[in-house]
N, C-alpha and C positions, 0 to 999 in steps of 0.2 A: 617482723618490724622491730628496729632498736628501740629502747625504753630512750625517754627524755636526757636524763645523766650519759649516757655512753653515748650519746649524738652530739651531748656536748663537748664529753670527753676527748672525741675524734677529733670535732672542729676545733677546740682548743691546741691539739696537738698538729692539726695541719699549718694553724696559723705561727706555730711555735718553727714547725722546721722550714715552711716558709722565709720566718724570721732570719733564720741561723744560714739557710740559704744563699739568701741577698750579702749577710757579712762574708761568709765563705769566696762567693764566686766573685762578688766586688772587689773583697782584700785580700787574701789569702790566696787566690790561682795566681800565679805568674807565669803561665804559658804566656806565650807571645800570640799564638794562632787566636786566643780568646780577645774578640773584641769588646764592644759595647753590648752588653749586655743585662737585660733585666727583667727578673724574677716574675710572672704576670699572673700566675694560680697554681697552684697544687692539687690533685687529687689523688686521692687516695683509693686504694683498692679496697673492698667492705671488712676486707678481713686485716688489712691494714698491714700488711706485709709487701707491697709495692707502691709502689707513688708516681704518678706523670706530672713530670717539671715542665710546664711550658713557659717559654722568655720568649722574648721578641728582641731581635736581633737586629744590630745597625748594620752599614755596608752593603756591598755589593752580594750577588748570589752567592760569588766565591768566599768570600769573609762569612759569609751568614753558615751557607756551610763548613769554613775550616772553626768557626768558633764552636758552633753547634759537635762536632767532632773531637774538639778538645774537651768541650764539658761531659759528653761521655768516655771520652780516654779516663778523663780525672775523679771517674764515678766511685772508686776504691777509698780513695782521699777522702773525696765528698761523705760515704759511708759511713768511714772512720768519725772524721769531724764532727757529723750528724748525730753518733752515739755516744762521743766522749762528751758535747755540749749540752746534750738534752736527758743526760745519764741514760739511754736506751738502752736494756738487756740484747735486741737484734734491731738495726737498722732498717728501714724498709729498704727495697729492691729498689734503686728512683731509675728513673730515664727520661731524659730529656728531648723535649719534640719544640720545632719551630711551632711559636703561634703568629697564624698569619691572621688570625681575623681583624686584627688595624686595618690588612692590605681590601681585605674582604670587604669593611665599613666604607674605606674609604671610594673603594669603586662603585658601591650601593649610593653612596650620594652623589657620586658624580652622575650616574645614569638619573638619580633622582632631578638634579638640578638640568640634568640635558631636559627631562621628560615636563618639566615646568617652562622651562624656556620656549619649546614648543607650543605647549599649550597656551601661553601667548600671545605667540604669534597667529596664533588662527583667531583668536576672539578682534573683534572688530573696535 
């Protein structure tokens, strides 16, 4: 188990490249394939040598995927940037994964609101 200081060390340093992140892919990408996209968690591997970038992504499946595609093309750059901003000796490993849980919440309350509307209808 991490001692107190090194647990905050980490999260201090996730919410740090989180940070450096959102300026990165916001300002800095000029692919075209890269759409709207935005930064939504970071986590970190224990030993903190890789990191899973999840964004959520605007557009269509096709746009969701060619954006999602361009921000691992640009994983070398992102590395780079990552360690010249945050003076890092080694960058972590990142990759970037669609987060779909909006899509996820959002169908959870639709079912939820179907499943109330129902019930409803049967009380007298």
């Amino acid at each position: 188990m991490e001692n107190r200081s090194a647990q905050h060390h980490k999260d201090r340093q996730v919410e740090a490249i989180k940070e450096e992140l959102v300026l990165i892919v916001t300002g800095e990408l000029n692919d075209p394939r890269i759409g709207l996209v935005t930064v939504q968690e970071v986590v970190m591997a224990p030993g903190g040598k890789s990191a899973r970038i999840y964004v959520s992504l605007e557009g269509d499946e096709k746009e969701q995927k060619q954006s999602l595609s361009a921000l691992n093309d640009a994983i070398g750059y992102i590395r780079h940037q990552l360690a010249d901003a945050l003076s890092l000796r080694v960058s972590p490993d990142v990759h970037f994964v669609a987060d779909t849980s909006v899509l996820h919440g959002a169908r959870v309350e639709q079912l939820l609101t179907r499943i109330e509307k129902r019930a409803r209808k049967r009380k007298p």
